[in-house]
N, C-alpha and C positions, 0 to 999 in steps of 0.2 A: 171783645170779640175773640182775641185769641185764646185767652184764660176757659172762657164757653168750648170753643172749640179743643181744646187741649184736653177739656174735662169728658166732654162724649171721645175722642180717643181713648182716652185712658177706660172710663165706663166700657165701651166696646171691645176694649183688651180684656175687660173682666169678666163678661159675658161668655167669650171662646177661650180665656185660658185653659179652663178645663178638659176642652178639646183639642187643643195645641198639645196641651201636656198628657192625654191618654196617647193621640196620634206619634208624639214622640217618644213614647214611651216601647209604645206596644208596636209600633211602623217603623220607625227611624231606626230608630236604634237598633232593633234587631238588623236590619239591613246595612246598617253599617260594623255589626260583628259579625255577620256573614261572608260582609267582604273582609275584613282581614282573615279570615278563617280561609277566605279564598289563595291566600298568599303567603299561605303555610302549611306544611304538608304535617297537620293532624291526623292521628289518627283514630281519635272519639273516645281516648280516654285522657280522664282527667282536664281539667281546663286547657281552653284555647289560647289563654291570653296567661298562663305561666313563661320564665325566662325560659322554659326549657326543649318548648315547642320550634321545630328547624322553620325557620322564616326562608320560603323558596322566594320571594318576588313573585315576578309573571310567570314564573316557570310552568305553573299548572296553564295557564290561558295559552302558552308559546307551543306547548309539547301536542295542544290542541290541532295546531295546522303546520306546525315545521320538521316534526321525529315524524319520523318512521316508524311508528311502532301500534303494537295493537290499540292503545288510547286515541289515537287518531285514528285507526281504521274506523273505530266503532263507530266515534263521532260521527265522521262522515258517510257513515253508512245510516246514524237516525236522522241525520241532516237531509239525506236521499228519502229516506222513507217521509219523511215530515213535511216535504217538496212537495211529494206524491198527496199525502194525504189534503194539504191544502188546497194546493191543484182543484180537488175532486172535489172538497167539503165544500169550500165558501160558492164556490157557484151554483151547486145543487140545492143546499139549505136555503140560498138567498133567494132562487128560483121558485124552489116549491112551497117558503115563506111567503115569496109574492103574490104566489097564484091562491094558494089557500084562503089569502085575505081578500083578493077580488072574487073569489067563491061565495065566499060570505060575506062581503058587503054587499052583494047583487039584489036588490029591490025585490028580484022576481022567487029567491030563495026563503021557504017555509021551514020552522023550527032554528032560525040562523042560533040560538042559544044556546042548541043541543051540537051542533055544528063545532061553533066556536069550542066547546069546553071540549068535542071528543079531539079536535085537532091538536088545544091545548094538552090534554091530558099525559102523552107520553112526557112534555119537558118535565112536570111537576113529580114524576115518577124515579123512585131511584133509581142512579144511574149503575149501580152493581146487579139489583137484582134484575133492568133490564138485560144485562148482559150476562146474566146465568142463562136466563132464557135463551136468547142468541147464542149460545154456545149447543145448548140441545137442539136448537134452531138450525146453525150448520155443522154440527155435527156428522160422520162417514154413515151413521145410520141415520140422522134428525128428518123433519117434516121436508127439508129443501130438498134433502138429498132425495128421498120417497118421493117427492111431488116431479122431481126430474124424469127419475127411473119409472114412471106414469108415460111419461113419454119420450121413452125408448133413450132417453139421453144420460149417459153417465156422467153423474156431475162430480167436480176434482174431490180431492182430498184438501177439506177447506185450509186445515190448520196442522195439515202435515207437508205440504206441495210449496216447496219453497222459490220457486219460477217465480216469476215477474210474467203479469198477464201479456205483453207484448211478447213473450219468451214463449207464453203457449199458444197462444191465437198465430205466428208466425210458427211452431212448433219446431222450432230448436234448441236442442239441450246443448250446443257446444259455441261458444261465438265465433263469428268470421273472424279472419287475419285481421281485417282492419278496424277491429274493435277489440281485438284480444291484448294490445298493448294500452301500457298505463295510462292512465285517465287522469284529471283534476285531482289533488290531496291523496295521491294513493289509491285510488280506485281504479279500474276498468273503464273506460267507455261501453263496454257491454252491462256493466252495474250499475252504472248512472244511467243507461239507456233502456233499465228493464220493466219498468213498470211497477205498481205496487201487487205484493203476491197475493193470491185470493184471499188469505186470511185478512190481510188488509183491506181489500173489498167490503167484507166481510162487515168491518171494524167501520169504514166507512155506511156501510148501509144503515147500521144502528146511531151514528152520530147524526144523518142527515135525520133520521127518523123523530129524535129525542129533541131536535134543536131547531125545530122547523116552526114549531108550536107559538114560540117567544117570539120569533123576527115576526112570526103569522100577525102577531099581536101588535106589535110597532105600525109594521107597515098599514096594520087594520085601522088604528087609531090616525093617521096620518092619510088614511085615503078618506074618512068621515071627516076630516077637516078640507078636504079639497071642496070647493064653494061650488055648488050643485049651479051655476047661472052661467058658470065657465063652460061646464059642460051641455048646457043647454045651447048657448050662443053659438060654441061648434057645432051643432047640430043643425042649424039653423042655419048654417053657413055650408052645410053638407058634409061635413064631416063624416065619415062611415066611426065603426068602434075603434079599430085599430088605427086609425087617427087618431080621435078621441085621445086614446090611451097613451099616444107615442109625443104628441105635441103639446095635452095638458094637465093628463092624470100625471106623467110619467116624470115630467118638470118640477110636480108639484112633491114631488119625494125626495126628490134630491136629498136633503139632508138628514129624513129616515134610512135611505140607502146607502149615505158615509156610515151612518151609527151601525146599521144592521153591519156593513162589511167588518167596518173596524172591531166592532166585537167580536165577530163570524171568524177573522184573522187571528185577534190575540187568541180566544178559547182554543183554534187549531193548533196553534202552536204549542199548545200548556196540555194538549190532550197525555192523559196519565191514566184515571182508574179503568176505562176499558180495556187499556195494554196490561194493565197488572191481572184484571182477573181474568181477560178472556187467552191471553198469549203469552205474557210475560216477554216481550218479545220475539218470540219462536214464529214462526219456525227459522232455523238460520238466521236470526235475527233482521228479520222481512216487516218486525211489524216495530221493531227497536226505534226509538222517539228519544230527542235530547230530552224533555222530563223525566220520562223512565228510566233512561242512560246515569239521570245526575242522581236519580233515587237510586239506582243500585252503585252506582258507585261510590255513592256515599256511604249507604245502610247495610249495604253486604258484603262491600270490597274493602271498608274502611278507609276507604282513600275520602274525608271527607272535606280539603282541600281541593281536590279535583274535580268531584263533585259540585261543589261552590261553586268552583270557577265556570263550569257546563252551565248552572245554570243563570251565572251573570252575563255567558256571550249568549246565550235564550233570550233574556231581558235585554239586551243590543238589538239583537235581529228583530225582537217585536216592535221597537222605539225606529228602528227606521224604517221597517216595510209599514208603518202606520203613517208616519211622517211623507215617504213617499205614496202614497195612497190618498192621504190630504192634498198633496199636492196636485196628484194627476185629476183628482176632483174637483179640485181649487179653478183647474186651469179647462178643465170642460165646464165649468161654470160662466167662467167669462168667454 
């Protein structure tokens, strides 16, 4: 029995070894010369792993949240912007992913095919040349800007107006006394407190637009599995729709709605090619993201220890706001 048993082990080891060893090869591995790259201050020429390379320690990860110096400011100015944009993204995408798919799974909706695919069709679409368009799109001359000045409204300067939307809709350009003094890691309380600048709006519209498509589909797929006799028996029990929907469509998702978020969360976090071609950051660095931060600190500033390090406290932040996310789920569940 054991010798049988010892031999499907072993057989099963030779089945995924090949998979072990691409995953460790092309996964592991590099991840773990990234992190020592992390804890030495290369600067991208010539090999990482020569004697000759200065080995800093934590010093890249430490100068992160304890100096005073522009390496932290920046940080915690795409940490604020990246606050901002999650904030905005996972609620909205996961909303109008919801709603899109009870659109379309509705009995009483004709052509649901043509439906499904035009909804889907933005995710499937590059995400650069959507956001070439979006740039002609809000543009100081684009279709927004015309469609505003239609009706008599000047609309801002999408990607030159470095405000924080709370900074214009209250319309003050200078902060009160008691926001003018230092804030958390170096910052303002009037900078932590300004909202994301339109061009971030902006940048937000085209993500919720592009990513709505996919969760559309999850949720669609998990609402066709909810047993059509549940919904009937509430009915029969009086139920109106918004019953219905709150006590046993809405139960029955649960676990499409951790997936949608927890993706919805990590992708916000990783957001990168819309910051590279529609802003670069700019304006003021209003629209500046720890990815984009650890991309140019890497590939332009050569500081490519530094860089590293940006994007391993990235890889932290995503591993616990996921972790707590499981949990606050875990614990509405029971």
């Amino acid at each position: 029995m054991r010798r049988g048993r010892a031999r499907d082990d072993a057989t099963g080891w030779l089945f995924v070894a090949p998979v072990v060893v691409i995953l460790g090869v092309f996964l592991l591995l590099p991840i773990l010369m990234a992190m020592w790259v992390s804890l030495t201050s290369w600067n991208g020429q010539g090999s990482p792993f020569k004697s000759g390379v200065p080995f800093v320690g934590l010093d890249n990860y430490s100068r992160l949240f304890t100096r005073d110096d522009l390496a932290r400011e920046n940080f915690m100015i795409s940490i604020r912007n990246n606050v901002y944009y999650v904030a905005i993204v996972v609620p909205l995408q996961t909303a109008l992913a919801l709603g899109l798919a009870l659109i379309v799974n509705s009995r009483l909706l004709k052509g649901k095919s043509f439906f499904r695919s035009a909804f889907y069709f933005p995710s499937v679409t590059s995400s650069v040349a959507i956001s070439v368009v979006f740039l002609f799109i809000f543009s100081n001359t684009g279709a927004l800007t015309q469609l505003l000045g239609f009706f008599g409204i000047q609309g801002p300067q999408w990607f030159s107006d470095a405000r924080g939307v709370l900074h214009l809709l209250l319309g003050m350009d200078t902060p009160p006394a008691a926001l003018a003094g230092a804030g958390p890691f170096g910052l303002s309380w009037w900078e932590w407190l300004s909202g994301p600048s339109v061009a971030m709006c902006a940048i937000i519209a085209l993500v919720v637009w592009t990513t709505s498509g996919t969760f559309m589909l999850m949720f669609l797929a998990a609402l066709q599995d909810v047993p059509v006799t549940l919904e009937e028996a509430a009915t029969l029990d009086g139920a109106g729709r918004w019953q219905r929907f709150r006590y046993v469509t809405l139960p029955m998702l649960r676990p499409t709605m951790f997936l949608v978020l927890t993706l919805g969360l990590i992708g916000s976090w990783q957001v990168f090619d819309q910051i590279y071609v529609m802003s670069k950051g700019d304006p003021a660095k209003t629209t500046l993201t720890p990815a984009f931060l650890s991309y140019r600190t890497a590939f332009r500033d050569f500081d490519y220890g530094a860089g590293t390090a940006i994007s391993f406290v990235l890889f932290l932040i995503i591993v616990l706001l996921t972790l707590f996310q499981r949990r606050v789920m875990r614990e509405r569940r029971s």
